[in-house]
C-alpha positions in Angstrom: 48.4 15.4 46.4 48.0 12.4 44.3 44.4 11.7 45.2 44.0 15.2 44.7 45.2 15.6 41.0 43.0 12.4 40.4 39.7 13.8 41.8 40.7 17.1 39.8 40.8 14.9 36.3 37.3 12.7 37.1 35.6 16.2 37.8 36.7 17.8 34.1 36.1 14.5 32.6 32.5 14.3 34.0 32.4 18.1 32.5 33.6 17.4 29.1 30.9 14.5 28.9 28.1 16.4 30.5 29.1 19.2 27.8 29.0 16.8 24.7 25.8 15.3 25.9 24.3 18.6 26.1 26.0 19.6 22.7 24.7 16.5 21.4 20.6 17.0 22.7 20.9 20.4 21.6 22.1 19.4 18.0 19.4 16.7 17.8 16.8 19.2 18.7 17.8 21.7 16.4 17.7 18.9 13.6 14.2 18.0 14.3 12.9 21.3 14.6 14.2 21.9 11.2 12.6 19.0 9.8 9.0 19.7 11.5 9.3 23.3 10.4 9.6 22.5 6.7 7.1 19.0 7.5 4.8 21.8 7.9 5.5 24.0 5.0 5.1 21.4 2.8 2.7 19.6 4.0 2.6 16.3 2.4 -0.6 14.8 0.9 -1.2 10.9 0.5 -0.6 9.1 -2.5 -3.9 8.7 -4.6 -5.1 5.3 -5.6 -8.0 4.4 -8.5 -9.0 1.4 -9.3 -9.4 1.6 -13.3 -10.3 -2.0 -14.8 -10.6 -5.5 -13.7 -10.1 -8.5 -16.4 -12.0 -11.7 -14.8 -10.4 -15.0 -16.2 -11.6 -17.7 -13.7 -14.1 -17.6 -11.3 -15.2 -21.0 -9.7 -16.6 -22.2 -6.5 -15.5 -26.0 -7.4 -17.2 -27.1 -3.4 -19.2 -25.4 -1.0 -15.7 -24.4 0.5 -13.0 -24.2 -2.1 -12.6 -21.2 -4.3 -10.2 -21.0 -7.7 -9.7 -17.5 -9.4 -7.4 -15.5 -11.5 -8.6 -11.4 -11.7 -6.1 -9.2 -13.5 -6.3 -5.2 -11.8 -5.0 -2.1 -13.2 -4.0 0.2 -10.5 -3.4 4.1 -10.9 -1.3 5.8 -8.3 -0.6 9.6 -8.2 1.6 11.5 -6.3 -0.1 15.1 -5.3 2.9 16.9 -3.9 4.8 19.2 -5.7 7.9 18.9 -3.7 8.0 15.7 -2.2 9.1 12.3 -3.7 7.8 8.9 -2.3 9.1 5.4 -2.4 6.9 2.3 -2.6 8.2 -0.6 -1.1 7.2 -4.0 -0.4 3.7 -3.5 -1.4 1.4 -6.6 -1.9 -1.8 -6.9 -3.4 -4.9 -9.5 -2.8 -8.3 -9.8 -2.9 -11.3 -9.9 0.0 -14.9 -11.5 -0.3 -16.4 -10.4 3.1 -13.5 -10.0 4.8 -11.8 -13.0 3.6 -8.8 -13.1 2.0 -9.9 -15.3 -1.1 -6.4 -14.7 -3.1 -2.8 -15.3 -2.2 -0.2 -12.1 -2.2 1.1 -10.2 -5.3 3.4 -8.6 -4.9 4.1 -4.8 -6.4 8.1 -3.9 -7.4 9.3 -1.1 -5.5 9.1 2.3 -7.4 10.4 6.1 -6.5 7.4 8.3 -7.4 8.8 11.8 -8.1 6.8 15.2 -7.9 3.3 15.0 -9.3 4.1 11.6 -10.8 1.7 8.6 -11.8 2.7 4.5 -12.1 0.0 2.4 -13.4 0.4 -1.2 -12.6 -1.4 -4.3 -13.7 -0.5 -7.4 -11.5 -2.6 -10.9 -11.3 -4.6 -11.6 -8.6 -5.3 -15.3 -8.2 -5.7 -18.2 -5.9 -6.3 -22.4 -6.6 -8.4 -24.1 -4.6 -8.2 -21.7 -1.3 -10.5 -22.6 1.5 -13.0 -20.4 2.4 -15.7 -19.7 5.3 -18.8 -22.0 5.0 -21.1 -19.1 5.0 -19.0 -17.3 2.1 -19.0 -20.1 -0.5 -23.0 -20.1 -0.8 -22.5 -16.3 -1.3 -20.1 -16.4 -4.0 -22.1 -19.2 -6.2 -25.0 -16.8 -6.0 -23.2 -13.4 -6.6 -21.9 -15.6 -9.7 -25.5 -16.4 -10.9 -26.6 -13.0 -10.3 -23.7 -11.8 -12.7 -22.0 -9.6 -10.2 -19.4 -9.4 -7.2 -18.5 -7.2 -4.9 -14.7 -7.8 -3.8 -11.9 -5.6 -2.0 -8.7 -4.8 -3.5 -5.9 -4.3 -0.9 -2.5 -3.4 -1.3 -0.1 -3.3 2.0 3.0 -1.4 2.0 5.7 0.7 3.3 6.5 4.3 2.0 9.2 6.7 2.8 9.0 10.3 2.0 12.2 12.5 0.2 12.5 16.2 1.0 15.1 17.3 -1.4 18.4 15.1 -0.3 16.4 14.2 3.3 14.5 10.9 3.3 12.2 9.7 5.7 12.2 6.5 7.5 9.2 4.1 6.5 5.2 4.3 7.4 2.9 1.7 6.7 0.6 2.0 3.4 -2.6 1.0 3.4 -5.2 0.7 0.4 -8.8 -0.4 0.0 -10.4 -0.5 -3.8 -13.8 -1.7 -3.3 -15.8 -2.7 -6.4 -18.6 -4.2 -8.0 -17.3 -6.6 -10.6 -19.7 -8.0 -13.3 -19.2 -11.9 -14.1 -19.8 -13.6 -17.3 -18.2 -14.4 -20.7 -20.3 -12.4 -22.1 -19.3 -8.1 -22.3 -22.3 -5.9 -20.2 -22.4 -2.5 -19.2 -19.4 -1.3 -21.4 -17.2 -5.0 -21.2 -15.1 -5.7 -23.7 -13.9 -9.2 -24.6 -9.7 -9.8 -24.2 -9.7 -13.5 -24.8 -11.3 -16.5 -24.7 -14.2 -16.2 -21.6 -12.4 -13.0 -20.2 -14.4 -9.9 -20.1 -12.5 -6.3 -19.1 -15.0 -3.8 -17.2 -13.7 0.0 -16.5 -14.2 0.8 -13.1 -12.4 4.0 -12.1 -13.3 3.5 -8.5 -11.5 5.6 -5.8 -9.9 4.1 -3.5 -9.4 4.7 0.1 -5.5 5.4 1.4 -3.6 5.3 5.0 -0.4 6.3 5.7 
């Protein structure tokens, strides 16, 4: 009898945890459905980046191989949805001469960008005496004669998405400004002088986004 009663409690405890399990799936399924459903009604856009002005303080190729500068940006972000909210976090910002990374990491502070909001930040690009490729230095010293340089502006992040009281987990942010930045101390094509050899150029360049 004994073995009995024992085998008759294993079998409605297998039950019970088969019907939680089920409950649970079903629960889980439901949840995501719901979130997909109104995904899909809303259907978020990406974040829009522009690249509006550079200010050019240094600019040296001191070797054939060693690069100093120190580039102010302004960056203009803009959030398209109407109903969704985004966070920016740990975003960083450097600069690219042929693919090369010729600046160290800036980094951005974190910012919640409500409904149809815009943040404009200004951070300092710069690196001292970073190595760069052989083949790049010649390059550089001759953009710098010719009075011009084209560089990429990338900023690496993680975003998360709110939907009312829901919030996403994060994706990865990716963001390419490529410009053509005059050189000198002197202000061309529309410069203005900020300070002592430092020239500000408006770019408004669009800027290429991946979430």
């Amino acid at each position: 009898m004994s073995d009995k009663k024992c085998s008759h409690h294993k079998s409605k405890k297998k039950k019970l945890i088969r019907r939680c399990c089920a409950g649970f799936l079903i629960f889980l399924f439901l949840a995501l459905l719901t979130i997909l459903i109104v995904w899909a009604i809303l259907q978020p856009k990406k974040p829009r980046f522009i690249l509006q002005d550079t200010t050019i303080f240094t600019f040296n190729v001191s070797a054939p191989n060693i690069f100093s500068t120190s580039i102010q940006t302004t960056i203009y972000a803009r959030n398209p949805n109407s109903k969704i909210g985004i966070y920016y976090d740990n975003m960083d910002i450097y600069a690219m001469y042929h693919n090369q990374q010729i600046t160290y990491y800036t980094q951005i502070p974190p910012v919640y960008q409500g409904h149809k909001d815009v943040n404009i930040w200004s951070p300092f690009v710069y690196g001292n005496n970073i190595p760069i490729a052989p083949y790049n230095g010649p390059g550089l010293s001759e953009d710098q004669q010719n009075g011009g340089v084209w560089l990429d502006f990338k900023i690496d992040g993680r975003v998360k998405w709110k939907v009312g009281s829901i919030t996403t987990g994060h994706y990865h942010l990716h963001v390419t400004c490529s410009a053509y930045v005059p050189l000198g101390d002197r202000p061309t094509y529309g410069g203005v002088m900020v300070g002592n050899n430092a020239v500000k150029y408006q770019l408004a360049r669009d800027c290429s986004v991946s979430v």
